[in-house]
C-alpha positions, 0 to 999 in steps of 0.5 A, a space after each residue: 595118357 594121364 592115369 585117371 584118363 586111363 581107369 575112366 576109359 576102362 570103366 567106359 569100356 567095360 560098360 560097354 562091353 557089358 551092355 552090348 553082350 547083354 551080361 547084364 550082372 546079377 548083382 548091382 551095376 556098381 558092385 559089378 565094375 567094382 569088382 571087375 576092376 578091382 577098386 572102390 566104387 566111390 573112388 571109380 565114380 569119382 574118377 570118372 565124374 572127373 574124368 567125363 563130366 558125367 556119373 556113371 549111372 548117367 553114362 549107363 542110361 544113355 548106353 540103355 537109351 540108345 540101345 533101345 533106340 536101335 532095338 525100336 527101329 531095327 526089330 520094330 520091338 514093342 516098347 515093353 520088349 525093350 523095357 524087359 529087355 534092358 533090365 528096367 523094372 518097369 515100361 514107365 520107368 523107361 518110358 520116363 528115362 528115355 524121354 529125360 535122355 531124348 525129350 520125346 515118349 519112345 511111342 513118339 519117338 516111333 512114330 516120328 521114325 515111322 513118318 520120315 519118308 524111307 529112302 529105300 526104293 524112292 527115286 
């Protein structure tokens, strides 16, 4: 594997790893991965961009995204626990992130999983 492929991967395991732990870092994301890999940010950024056709700030949105989308389904949270929960400074912050990601409100989105017919217990 090619060696930019390997440091993207790296950088993509390590936001992982830091979004489902929860170790969201004091300090900025970008100093984080900085200094956990050792290497300027800019050159980490580039790599990456290169590597994945997206930043890494992007990549990072749509990891919160998602995780928001199983936190609203799986423990039924409200949309400001979500918000709190993953670090964002506000809910109409999130709220407009997560409709630039998935095209939809979280409240809709909600509602539309709420409306599909449970497959639970139907025969």
């Amino acid at each position: 594997m090619e060696k930019k492929q390997l440091l993207a991967d790296k950088i993509r395991q390590l936001i992982k790893k830091m979004m489902e732990s929860g170790d969201r870092p004091l300090v900025n994301t970008s100093r984080y991965i900085s200094e956990k890999l050792q290497l300027n940010y800019t050159y980490l950024s580039n790599v990456f961009s290169e590597v994945y056709g997206q930043s890494i700030e992007q990549f990072i949105i749509h990891c919160k995204i998602d995780q928001a989308k199983s936190m609203l389904l799986e423990n039924h949270a409200v949309i400001q626990e979500v918000a709190a929960r993953l670090n964002y400074s506000s809910n109409a912050h999130f709220s407009t992130q997560f409709k630039a990601v998935t095209g939809i409100r979280p409240s809709e989105f909600m509602r539309m999983q709420r409306n599909q017919p449970s497959e639970v217990g139907s025969t």
